[in-house]
ZASEZA-571432 format. One line per field, with one value per residue (C-alpha): x, y, z. Coordinates in nm, 3 decimals, decimal comma, m for minus. Layout:
BEGIN
c1 X ...;
c2 Y ...;
c3 Z ...;
END
This chain:
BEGIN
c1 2,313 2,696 2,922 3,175 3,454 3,360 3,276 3,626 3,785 3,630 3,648 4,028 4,027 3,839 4,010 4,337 4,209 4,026 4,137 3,966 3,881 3,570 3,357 3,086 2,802 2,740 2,391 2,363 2,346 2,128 1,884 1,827 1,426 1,328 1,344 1,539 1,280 1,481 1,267 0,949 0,844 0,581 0,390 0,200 0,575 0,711 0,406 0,495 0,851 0,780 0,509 0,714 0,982 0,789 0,760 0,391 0,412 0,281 m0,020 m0,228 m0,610 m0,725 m0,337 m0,354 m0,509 m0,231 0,061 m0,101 m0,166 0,163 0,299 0,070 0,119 0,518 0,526 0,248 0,495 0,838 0,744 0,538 0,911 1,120 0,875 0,870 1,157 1,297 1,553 1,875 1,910 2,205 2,479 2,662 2,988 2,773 2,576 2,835 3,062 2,763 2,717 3,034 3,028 2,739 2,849 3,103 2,864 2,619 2,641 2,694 2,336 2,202 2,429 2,215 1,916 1,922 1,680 1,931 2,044 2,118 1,960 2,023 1,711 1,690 1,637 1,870 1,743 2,016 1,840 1,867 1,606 1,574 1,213 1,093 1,179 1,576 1,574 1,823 1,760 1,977 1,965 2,143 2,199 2,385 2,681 2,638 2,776 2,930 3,302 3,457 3,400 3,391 3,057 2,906 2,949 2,817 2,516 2,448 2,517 2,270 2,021 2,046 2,042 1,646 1,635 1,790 1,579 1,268 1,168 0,937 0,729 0,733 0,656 0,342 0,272 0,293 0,081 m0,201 m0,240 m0,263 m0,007 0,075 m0,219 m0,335 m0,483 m0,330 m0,015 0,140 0,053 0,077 0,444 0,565 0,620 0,886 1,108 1,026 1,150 1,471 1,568 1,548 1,773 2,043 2,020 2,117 2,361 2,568 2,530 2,694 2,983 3,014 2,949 3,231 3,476 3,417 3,397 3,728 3,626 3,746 3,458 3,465 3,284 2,930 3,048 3,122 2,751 2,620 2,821 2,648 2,289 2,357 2,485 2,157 1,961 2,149 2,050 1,703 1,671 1,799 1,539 1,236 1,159 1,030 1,189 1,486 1,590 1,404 1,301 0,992 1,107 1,136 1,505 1,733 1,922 2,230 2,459 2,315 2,391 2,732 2,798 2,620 2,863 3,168 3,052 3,063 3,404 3,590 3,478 3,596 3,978 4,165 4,365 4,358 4,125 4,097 3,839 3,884 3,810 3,676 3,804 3,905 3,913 3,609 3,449 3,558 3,497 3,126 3,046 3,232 2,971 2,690 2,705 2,594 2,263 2,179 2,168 1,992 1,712 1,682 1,643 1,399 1,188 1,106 1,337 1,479 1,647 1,811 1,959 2,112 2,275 2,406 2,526 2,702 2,849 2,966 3,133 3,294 3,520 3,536 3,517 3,636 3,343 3,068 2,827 2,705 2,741 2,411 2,253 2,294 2,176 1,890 1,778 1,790 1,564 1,317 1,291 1,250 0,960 0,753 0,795 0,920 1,029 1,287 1,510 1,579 1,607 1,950 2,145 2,096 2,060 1,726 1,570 1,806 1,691 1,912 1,865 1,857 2,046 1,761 1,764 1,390 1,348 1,467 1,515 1,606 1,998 2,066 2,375 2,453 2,638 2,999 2,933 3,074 3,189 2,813 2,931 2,568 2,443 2,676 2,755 3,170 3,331 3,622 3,901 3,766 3,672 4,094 4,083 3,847 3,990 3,718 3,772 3,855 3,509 3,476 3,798 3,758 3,448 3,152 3,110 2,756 2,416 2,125 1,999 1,982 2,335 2,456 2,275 2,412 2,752 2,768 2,613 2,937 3,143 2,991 3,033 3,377 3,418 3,235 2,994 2,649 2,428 2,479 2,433 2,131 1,996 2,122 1,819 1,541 1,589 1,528 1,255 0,998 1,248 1,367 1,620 1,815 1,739 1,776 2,173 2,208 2,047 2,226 2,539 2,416 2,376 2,704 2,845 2,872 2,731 2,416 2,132 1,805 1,891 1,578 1,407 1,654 1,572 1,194 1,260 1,517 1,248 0,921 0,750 0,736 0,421 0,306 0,546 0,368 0,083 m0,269 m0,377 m0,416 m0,336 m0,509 m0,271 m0,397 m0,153 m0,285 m0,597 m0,566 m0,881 m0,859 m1,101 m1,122 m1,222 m1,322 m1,027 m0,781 m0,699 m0,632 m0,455 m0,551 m0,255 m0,227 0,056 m0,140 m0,129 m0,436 m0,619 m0,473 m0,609 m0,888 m0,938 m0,777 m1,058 m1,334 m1,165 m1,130 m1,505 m1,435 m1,094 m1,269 m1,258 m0,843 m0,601 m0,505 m0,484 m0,216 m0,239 0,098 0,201 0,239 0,512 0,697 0,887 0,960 0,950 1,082 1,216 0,878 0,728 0,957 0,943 0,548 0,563 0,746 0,493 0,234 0,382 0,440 0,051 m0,045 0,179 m0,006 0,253 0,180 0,389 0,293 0,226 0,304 0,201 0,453 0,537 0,550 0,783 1,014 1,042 1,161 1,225 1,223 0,813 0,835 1,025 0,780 0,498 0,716 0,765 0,424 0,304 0,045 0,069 m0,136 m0,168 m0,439 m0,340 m0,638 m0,616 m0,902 m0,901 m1,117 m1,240 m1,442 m1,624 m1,697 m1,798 m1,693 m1,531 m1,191 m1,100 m0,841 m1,036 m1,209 m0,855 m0,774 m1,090 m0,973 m0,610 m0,695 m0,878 m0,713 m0,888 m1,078 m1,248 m1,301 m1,474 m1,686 m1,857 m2,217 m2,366 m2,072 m2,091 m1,836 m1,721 m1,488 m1,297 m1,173 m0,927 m0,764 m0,464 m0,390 m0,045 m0,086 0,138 m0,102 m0,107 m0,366 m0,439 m0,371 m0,080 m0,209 m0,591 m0,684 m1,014 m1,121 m1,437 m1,670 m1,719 m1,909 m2,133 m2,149 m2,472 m2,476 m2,626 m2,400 m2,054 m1,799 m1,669 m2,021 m2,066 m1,593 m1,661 m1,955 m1,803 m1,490 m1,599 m1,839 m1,541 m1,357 m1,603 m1,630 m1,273 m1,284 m1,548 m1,380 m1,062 m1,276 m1,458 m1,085 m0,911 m1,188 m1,102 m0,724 m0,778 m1,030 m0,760 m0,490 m0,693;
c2 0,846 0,805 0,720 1,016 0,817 0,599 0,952 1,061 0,790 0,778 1,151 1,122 0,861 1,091 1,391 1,243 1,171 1,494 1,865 2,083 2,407 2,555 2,320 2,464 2,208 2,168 2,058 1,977 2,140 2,448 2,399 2,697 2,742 2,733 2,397 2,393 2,404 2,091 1,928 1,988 1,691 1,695 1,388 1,382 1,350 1,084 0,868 0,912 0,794 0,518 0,411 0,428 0,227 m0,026 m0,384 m0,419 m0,779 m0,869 m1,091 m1,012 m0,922 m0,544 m0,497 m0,153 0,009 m0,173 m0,077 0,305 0,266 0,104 0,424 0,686 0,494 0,577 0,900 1,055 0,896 1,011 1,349 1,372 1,253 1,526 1,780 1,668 1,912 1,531 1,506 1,741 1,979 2,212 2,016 1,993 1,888 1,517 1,551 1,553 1,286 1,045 1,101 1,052 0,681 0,615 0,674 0,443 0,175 0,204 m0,089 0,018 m0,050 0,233 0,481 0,692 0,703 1,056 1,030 0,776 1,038 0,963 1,164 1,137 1,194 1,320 0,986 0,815 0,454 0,257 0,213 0,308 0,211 0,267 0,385 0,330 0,618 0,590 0,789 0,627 0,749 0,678 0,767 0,954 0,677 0,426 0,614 0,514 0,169 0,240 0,223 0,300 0,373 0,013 m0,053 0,235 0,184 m0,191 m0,055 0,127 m0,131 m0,406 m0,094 m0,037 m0,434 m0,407 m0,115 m0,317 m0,650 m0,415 m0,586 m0,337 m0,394 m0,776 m0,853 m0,573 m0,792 m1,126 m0,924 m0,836 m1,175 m1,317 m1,509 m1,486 m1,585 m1,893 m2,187 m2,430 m2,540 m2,618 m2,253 m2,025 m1,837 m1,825 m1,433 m1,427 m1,644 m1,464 m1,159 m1,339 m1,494 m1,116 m0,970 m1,287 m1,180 m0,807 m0,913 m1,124 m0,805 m0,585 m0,822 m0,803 m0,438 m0,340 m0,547 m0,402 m0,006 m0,059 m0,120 m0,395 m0,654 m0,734 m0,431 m0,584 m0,863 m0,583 m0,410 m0,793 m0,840 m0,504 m0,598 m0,958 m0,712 m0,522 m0,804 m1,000 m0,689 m0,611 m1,002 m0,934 m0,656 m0,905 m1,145 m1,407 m1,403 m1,625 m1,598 m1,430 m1,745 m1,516 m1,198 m1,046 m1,028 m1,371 m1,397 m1,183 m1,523 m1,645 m1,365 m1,347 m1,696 m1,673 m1,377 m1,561 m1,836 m1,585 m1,419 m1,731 m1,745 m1,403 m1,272 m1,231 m0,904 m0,661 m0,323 m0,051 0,053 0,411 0,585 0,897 0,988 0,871 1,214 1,311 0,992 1,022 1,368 1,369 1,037 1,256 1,518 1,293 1,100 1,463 1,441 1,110 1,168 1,513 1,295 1,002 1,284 1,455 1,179 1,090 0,751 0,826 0,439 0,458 0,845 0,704 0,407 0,591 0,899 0,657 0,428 0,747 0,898 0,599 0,672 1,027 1,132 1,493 1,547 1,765 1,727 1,349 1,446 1,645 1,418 1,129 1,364 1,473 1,197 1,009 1,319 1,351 0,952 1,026 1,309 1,050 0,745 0,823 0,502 0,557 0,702 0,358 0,129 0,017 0,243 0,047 m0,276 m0,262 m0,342 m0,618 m0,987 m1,337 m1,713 m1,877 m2,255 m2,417 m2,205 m2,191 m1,899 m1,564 m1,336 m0,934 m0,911 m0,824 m0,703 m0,302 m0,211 m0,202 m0,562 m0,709 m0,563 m0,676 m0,624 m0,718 m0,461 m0,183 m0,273 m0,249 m0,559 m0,688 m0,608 m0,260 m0,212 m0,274 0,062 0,262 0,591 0,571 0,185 0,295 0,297 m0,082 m0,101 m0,117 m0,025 0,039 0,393 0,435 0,196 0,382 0,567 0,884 0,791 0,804 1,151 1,239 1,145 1,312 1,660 1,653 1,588 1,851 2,073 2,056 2,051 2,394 2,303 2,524 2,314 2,042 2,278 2,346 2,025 1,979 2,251 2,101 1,780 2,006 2,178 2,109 2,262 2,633 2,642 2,369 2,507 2,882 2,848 2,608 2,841 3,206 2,992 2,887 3,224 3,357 3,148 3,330 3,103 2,964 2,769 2,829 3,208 3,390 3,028 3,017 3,395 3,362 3,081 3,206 3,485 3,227 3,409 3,121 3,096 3,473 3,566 3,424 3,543 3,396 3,313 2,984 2,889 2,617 2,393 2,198 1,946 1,889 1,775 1,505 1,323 0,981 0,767 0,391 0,172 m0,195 m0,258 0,025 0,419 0,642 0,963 1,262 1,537 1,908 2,072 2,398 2,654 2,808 2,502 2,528 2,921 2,746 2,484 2,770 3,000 2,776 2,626 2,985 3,080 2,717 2,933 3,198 3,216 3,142 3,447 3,294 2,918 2,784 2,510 2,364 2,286 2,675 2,623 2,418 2,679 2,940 2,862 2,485 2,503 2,636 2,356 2,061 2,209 2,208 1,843 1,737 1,865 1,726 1,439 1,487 1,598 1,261 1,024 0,887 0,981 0,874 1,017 0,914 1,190 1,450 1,662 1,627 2,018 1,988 2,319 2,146 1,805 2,025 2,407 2,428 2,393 2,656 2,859 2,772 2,935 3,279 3,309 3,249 3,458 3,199 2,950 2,705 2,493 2,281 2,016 1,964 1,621 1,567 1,270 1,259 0,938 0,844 0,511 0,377 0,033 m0,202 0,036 m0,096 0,030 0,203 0,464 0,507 0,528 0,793 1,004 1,084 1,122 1,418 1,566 1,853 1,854 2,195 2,041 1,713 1,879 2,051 1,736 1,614 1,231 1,070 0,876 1,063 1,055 1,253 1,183 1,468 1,485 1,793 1,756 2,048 2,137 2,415 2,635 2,811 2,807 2,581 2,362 2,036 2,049 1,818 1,723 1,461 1,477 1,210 1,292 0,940 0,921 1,208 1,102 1,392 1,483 1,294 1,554 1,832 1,976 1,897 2,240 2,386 2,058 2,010 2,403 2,300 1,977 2,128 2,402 2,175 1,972 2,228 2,378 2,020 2,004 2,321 2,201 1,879 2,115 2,334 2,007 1,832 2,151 2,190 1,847 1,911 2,166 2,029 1,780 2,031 2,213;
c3 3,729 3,628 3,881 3,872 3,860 3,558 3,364 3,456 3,309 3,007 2,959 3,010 2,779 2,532 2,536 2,497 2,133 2,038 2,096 2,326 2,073 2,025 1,795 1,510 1,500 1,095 1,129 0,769 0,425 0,391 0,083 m0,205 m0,167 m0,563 m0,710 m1,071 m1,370 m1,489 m1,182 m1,254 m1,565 m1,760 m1,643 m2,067 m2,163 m1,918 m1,998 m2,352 m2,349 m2,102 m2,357 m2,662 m2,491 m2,382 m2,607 m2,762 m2,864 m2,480 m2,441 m2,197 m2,172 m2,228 m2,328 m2,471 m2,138 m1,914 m2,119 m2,064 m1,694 m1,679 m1,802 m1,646 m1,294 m1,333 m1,479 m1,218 m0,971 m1,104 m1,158 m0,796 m0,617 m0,847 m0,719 m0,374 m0,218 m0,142 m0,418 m0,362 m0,603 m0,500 m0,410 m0,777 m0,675 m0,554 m0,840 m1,108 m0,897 m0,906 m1,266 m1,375 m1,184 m1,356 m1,693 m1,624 m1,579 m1,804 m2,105 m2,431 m2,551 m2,332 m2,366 m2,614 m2,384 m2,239 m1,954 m1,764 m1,465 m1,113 m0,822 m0,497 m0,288 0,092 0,295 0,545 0,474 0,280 m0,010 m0,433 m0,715 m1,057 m1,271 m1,616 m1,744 m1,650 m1,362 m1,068 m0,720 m0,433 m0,092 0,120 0,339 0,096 0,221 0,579 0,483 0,134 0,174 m0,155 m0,529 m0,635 m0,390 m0,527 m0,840 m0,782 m0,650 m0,993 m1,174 m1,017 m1,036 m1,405 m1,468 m1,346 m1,616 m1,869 m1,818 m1,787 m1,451 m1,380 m1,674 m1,669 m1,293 m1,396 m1,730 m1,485 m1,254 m1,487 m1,615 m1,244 m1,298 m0,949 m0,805 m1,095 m0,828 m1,138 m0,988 m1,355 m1,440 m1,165 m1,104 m0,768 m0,758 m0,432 m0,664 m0,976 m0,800 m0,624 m0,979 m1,128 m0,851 m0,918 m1,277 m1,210 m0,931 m1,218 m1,469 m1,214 m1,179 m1,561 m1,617 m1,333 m1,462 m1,817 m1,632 m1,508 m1,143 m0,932 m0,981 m0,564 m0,558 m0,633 m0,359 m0,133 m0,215 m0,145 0,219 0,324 0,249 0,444 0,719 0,744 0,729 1,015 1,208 1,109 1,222 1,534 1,562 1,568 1,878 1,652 1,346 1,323 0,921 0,652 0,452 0,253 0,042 m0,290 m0,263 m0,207 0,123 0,154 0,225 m0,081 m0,262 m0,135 m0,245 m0,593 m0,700 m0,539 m0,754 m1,049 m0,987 m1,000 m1,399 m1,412 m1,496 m1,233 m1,361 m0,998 m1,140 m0,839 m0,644 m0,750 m1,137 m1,108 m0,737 m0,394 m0,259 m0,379 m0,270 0,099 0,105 m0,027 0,209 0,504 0,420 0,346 0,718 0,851 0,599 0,717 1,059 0,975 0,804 1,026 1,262 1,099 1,010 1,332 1,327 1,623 1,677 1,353 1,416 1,767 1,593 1,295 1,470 1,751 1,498 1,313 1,620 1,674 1,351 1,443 1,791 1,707 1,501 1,746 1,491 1,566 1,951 1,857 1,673 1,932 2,207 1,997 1,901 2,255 2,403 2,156 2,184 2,593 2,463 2,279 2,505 2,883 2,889 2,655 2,904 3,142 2,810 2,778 2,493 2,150 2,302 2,409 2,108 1,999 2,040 2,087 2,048 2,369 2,404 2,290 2,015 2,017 2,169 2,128 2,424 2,470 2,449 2,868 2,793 2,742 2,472 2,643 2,775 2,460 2,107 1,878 1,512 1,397 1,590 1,533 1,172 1,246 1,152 1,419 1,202 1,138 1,544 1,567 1,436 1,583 1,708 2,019 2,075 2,426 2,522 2,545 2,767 3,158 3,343 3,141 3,063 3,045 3,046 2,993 2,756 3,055 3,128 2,808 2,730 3,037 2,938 2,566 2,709 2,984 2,639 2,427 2,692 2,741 2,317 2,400 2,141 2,196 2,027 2,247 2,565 2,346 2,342 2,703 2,817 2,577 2,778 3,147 2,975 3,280 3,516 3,458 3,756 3,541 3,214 3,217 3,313 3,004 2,775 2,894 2,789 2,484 2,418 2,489 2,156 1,879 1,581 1,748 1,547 1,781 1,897 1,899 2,025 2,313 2,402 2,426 2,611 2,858 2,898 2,939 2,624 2,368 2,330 2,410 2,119 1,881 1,695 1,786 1,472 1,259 0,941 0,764 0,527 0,220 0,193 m0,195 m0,358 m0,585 m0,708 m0,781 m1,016 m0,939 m1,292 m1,143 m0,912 m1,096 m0,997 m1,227 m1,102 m1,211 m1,188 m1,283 m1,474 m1,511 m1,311 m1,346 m1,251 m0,917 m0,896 m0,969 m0,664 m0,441 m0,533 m0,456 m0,175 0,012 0,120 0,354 0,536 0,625 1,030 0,988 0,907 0,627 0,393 0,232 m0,078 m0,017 m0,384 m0,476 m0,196 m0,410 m0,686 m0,438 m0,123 m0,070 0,244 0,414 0,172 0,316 0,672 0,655 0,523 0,825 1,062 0,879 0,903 1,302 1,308 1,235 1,466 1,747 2,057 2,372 2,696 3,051 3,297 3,062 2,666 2,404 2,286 1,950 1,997 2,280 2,045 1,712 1,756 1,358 1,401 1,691 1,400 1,096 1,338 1,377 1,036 0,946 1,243 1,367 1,693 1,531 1,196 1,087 0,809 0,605 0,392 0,133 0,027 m0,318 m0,490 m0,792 m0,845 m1,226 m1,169 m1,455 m1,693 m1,759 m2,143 m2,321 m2,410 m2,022 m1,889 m2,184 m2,095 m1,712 m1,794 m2,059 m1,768 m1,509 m1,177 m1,287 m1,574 m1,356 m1,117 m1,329 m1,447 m1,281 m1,250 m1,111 m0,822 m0,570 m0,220 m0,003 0,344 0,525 0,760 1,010 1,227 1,441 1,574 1,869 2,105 2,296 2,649 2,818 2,530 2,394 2,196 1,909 1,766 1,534 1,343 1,081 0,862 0,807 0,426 0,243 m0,039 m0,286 m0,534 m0,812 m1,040 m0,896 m0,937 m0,677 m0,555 m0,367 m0,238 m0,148 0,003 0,245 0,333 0,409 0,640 0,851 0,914 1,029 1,296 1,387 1,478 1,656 1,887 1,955 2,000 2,314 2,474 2,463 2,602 2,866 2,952 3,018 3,195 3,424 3,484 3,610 3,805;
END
């Protein structure tokens, strides 16, 4: 526990920077729930203009068929991400500002091209690519360490350099024509310095295009410095990993030193870091830090949430919002490893070189022991500045990772922000003489997130207040035909093919209230779509808690929420995963053949030699039963003179009794157990 004194101090020390009025947690950006029509591609029509683009003087065997799967491959994929609820598509005001940087950037010869567009796509990861096509997409999370305009703008440019030089399409040319893996030394191309000479080659055209946008060259420099910061730390991360001496991408202190190298052939005239706006930079990244937190959060990364949301809190201790996140993520780390909660905050998993600097041992030391700029990504002359630099002066102010959840509830509380008394109760869940006080508070705020969840909770009727009925989920049915050692993807973009595989699909649902086949989610109802992805997504984690069941409920109210709303208390996640084998058929005009089919008329054909895996994850709240199930089907050979969808309905339905008599012999189980 905190010595009472220590939490004084810093608390004194806190509040002397921040004002004590009621705080509004802004838990992120609420998303419209139809995706734009502008989002939904035509995959016949990507694969078309990749294809056109594309140089056909290549030699390599079967060349027609590659330079098609080539194309298919990134089409099926580009349109699959613009239609996965993933890439934000009502925030304009970030929209247009990234836009109008990348015009800025992009060389002369592609101005013309029309499909060159950046998106920015719902991930905290610091991280931005570029496809075939000319789509850009950038996370979130480049904004976490993204400082100004310039760094940005760097970032687009080294992007659209791997565009320009058609990377892509030559490492899949080298690829093809195994150039990689050639046992004659004089022939065969080492393919980790293939890819590290491509990235130097876009690293100098983003010193070139910046200078020519206007932008102060240093920005690409800047964009370099950052990705040798994160790789310092991710080497930190790993007890046996020294340097990274085997990637695809060259050392950041190389990288650094190359474009240093550069510069000095460059003019010297000053350009600024700023074109099309300072303010609107630093307000979008202001807004932007909430979203990455939000999605660090919400994809279950809960080391990367604490160390973002402290490291943001560090620049802005008035802000309640990363106070939630930290707390959050700290207790839902404690839910899925108990352990969690006596691990030294941050440090923990952070490795050193010993003396002989042949071994590498856990850093000891808690994060107030010493100011660790590789850890917390804050350079010394920036940590001059911090507004809550306080906390590494005099006694440490907390250890743990209890302490310091301990520490920021006591804080939130006296910011009077409810969503960290909120989070405050989750944590006491298995005590209601601790909770229930936390939660009537909660409820005497005004602007409350979880209201109706804190009620029935408050009153003990979680579970009873939900319906006791199931749902079974269809997370998407996409067959896939292997040629030799190729897939080809086959994809709908009609409609009434997926009537089709609902209808046949139904007679296997018939014991559950009611099915859902998740992609008619995606035009209407996107939130419910990118909620139900996420506990899909939980449904298959393997979580492990000593002494006690992970509530999928307790861990994320949102899925507690998802089951109100679709008046069941459990979902089953059914994945089918579909596969064709043609041995030996690797043309053009095989690969054409599958690609002109839609899943209906697929499935319609006989003698084909076909196999199916099925698997159903369960998420429960009901009382006396295992919160979670996992069932995987072993491999299901279908008829080779039949169609698929008697055969898919049968399959389908025998797997599901299968996991509901797992589900009573596991629950039996439990409860043996407790009693």
């Amino acid at each position: 526990m905190l010595n009472p004194q220590t939490l004084g101090n810093l608390l004194i020390g806190l509040l002397l920077t921040v004002s004590l009025q009621a705080q509004t947690t802004n838990l992120g950006r609420t998303y419209q729930d139809q995706l734009p029509p502008n989002f939904k591609l035509s995959i016949e029509a990507l694969r078309t203009h990749i294809h056109n683009g594309l140089p056909k003087e290549e030699c390599m065997e079967n060349f027609h068929r590659q330079i098609l799967r080539f194309s298919d491959i990134n089409a099926v994929s580009i349109a699959a991400l613009m239609e996965s609820g993933d890439i934000y598509s009502d925030w304009p005001a970030m929209d247009t500002y990234l836009n109008n940087v990348l015009q800025r950037v992009i060389p002369d010869e592609l101005k013309e091209e029309k499909m060159i567009k950046a998106y920015l796509v719902k991930d905290g990861n610091f991280n931005a690519y570029m496809r075939a096509t000319g789509h850009m997409f950038i996370n979130v999370g480049i904004f976490e360490l993204v400082e100004d305009e310039a760094t940005l703008a760097g970032i687009m440019a080294h992007e659209i350099g791997h565009y320009y030089l058609r990377h892509g399409f030559e490492t899949f040319v080298k690829a093809q024509n195994r150039e990689f893996e050639l046992r004659v030394a004089s022939r065969k191309v080492d393919y980790l310095k293939f890819s590290v000479n491509n990235e130097l080659d876009c690293d100098s055209l983003s010193l070139i295009w910046l200078q020519k946008a206007g932008y102060n060259f240093k920005g690409a420099i800047k964009t370099m410095e950052v990705l040798k910061k994160i790789e310092e730390n991710q080497i930190m991360k790993q007890k046996d990993v020294w340097e990274i001496t085997k990637s695809t991408h060259p050392r950041g202190k190389k990288r650094v030193a190359k474009l240093q190298e550069y510069a000095k052939q460059m003019a010297s005239k000053a350009l600024p870091n700023y074109i099309v706006g300072e303010d609107a930079f630093n307000q979008l990244r202001k807004e932007a830090k909430t979203e990455i937190v939000k999605h660090l959060l919400h994809s279950f990364q809960y080391a990367d949430c604490i160390e973002s949301a402290f490291r943001f809190h560090l620049e802005d201790v008035e802000n309640t919002t990363y106070l939630y996140y930290l707390m959050e993520a700290i207790r839902r780390a404690g839910m899925m490893d108990n352990n969690h909660w006596s691990k030294k905050f941050i440090t923990h998993q952070y490795y050193i070189v010993t003396g002989d600097k042949e071994k590498k041992v856990k850093i000891g030391k808690h994060i107030f022991e010493d100011f660790f700029p590789d850890i917390l990504l804050i350079n010394q002359s920036k940590f001059k500045d911090l507004p809550a630099k306080f906390y590494w002066e005099g006694d440490p102010k907390f250890i743990t990772n209890e302490q310091a959840f301990e520490f920021f509830a006591k804080v939130g509380e006296l910011l009077k922000e409810p969503e960290c008394t909120f989070s405050n109760a989750l944590s006491m869940s298995f005590d209601p003489e601790k909770y229930k006080p936390l939660l009537k508070e909660y409820l005497n705020f005004e602007n409350i997130r979880f209201r109706d969840f804190a009620k029935q909770m408050l009153n003990g009727t979680l579970r009873s207040s939900l319906e006791n009925n199931s749902i079974a989920v269809v997370n998407d049915f996409s067959p896939v035909v292997k040629q030799g050692d190729e897939y080809v993807f086959i994809r709908d973009e009609d409609n009434n093919n997926k009537e089709t595989i609902k209808k046949h699909l139904a007679p296997a649902f018939l014991n559950y209230s009611s099915f859902i086949y998740l992609p008619d989610l995606i035009d209407n109802q996107l939130n419910d779509f990118s909620i139900l992805q996420e506990m899909s997504q939980y449904s298959r984690l393997k979580v492990r808690a000593k002494g006690q069941r992970i509530n999928p409920h307790l861990l994320d109210p949102r899925f507690w929420e998802a089951m109100k709303r679709f008046n069941v208390n459990e979902f089953d996640f059914v994945e089918l995963d579909f596969r064709d084998v043609e041995k030996n058929i690797q043309t053009l005009e095989s690969y054409q053949n599958i690609i002109n089919f839609n899943t209906k008329s697929y499935l319609e054909q006989v003698k084909r030699d076909r196999y199916i895996r099925i698997g159903v994850f369960s998420i429960r709240v009901k009382q006396n039963n295992i919160p979670k199930i996992i069932h995987f089907s072993n491999q299901r050979n279908l008829k080779y003179k039949e169609t698929i969808f008697p055969q898919l309905t049968n399959f389908v339905k025998e797997e599901l009794e299968f996991k509901s008599e797992k589900a009573k012999e596991i629950d039996a189980r439990a409860k043996k157990v407790e009693d």
